[in-house]
C-alpha positions in Angstrom: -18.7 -34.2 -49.8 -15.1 -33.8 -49.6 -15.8 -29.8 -50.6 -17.9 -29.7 -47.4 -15.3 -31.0 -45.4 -12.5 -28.4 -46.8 -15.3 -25.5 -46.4 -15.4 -26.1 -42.6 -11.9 -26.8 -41.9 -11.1 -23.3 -44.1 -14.0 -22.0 -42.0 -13.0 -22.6 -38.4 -9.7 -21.5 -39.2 -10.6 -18.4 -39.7 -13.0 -17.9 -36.8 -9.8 -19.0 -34.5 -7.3 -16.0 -36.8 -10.2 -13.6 -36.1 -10.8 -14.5 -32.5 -7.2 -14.2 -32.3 -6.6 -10.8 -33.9 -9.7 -9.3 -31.7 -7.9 -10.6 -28.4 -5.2 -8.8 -29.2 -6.4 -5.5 -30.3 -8.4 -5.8 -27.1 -5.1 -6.3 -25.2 -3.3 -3.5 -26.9 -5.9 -1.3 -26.9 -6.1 -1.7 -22.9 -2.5 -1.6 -22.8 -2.8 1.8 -24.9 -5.7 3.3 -23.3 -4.7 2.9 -19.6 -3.8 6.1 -17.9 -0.5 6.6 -16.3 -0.5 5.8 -12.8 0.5 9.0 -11.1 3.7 8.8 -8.5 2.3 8.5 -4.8 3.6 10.7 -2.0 5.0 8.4 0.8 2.2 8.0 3.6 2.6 7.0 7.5 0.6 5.6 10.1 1.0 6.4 13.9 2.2 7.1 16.3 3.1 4.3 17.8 4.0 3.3 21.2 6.7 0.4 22.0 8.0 -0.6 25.6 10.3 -3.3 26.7 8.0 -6.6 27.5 6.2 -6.5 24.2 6.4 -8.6 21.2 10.0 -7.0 19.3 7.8 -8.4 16.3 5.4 -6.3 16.3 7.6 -3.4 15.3 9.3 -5.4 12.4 11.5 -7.8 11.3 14.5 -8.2 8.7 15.2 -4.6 7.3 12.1 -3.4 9.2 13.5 -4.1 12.5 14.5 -0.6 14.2 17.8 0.0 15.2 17.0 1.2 19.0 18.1 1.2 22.3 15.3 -1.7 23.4 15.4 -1.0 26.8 13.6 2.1 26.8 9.7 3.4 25.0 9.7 4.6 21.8 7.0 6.4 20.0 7.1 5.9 16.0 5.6 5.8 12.9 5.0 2.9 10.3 5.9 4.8 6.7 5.0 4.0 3.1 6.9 4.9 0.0 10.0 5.9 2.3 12.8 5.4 4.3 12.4 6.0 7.8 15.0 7.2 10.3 15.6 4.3 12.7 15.1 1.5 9.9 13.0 0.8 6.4 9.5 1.8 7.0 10.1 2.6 10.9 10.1 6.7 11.9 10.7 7.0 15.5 10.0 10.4 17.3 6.1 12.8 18.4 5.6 13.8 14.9 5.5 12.1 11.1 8.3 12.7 9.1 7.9 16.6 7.8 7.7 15.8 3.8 4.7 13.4 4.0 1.5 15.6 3.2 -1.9 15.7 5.5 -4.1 13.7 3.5 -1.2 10.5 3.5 -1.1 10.4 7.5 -3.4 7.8 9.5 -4.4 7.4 13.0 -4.1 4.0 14.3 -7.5 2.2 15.8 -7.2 2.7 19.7 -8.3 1.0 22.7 -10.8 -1.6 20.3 -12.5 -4.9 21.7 -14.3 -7.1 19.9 -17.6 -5.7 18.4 -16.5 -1.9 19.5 -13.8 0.5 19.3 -13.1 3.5 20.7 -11.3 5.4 18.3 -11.3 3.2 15.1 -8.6 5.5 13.9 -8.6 6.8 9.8 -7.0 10.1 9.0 -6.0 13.5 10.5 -8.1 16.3 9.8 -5.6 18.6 11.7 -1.9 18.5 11.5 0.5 16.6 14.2 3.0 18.4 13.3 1.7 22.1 13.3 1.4 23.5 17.2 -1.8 23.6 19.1 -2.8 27.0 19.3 
C-alpha cells in the first residue's frame, strides 16, 4: 500500500513540473514569435468647429485644453501620436498638420440624429490640404 501511495504522490508531481514547463514554453514562445509592432504615423481627425457658448470641454481638458483666444471660432483638428500647435493633441487652423499622411486623416460624423446621419464621416479619399483644382 504504502508503495501506492508514494507512486501517486511521485506521479502528480510530475504532471504539475510538466504542466508547468509547457506553460512556459507556451509563454516564451508567444513572447518569441510575436512580430514587432511597426511605429504608427501620428493620425488626426477634423476639422472641427468651436464658438464661444459651447461646452470649453468639449475641446479638452488638462494638457488638452487649447491655449486660445475663447472669444472668437476656431476650426481644429484632434491629433494622435503628436503634438499639436495650440495644445497636446489640439491643431487649430483649415488644414491637418502637413506631416500626417492621407490614409491617417478622418472626417468627423456630421449633422447625425438618432437612427440617421448625414455624413457618418470615415476617411479622406482626397487631400485637405492639396488645392481644388
Amino acid at each position: 500500500m504504502r508503495s501506492n501511495k508514494v507512486m501517486k504522490t511521485t506521479r502528480g508531481r510530475r504532471r504539475l513540473l510538466g504542466g508547468s514547463l509547457m506553460s512556459a514554453g507556451v509563454a516564451i514562445a508567444g513572447l518569441v514569435l510575436t512580430p514587432a509592432t511597426a511605429h504608427a504615423d501620428g493620425s488626426a481627425k477634423g476639422p472641427l468647429t468651436w464658438c464661444p457658448g459651447q461646452d470649453p470641454a468639449s475641446v479638452g481638458s488638462g494638457s488638452y485644453r487649447p491655449n486660445w483666444d475663447w472669444n472668437v471660432c476656431h476650426t481644429y483638428w484632434w491629433v494622435y501620436g503628436r503634438p499639436g500647435n495650440v495644445s497636446n493633441g489640439v491643431w487649430e487652423g483649415e488644414l491637418p498638420p502637413p506631416d500626417i499622411p492621407l490614409a491617417n486623416l478622418s472626417r468627423p460624423a456630421f449633422n447625425c440624429g438618432l437612427f440617421y446621419c448625414q455624413d457618418p464621416g470615415g476617411p479622406y479619399t482626397v487631400d485637405p490640404r492639396n488645392p481644388a483644382p
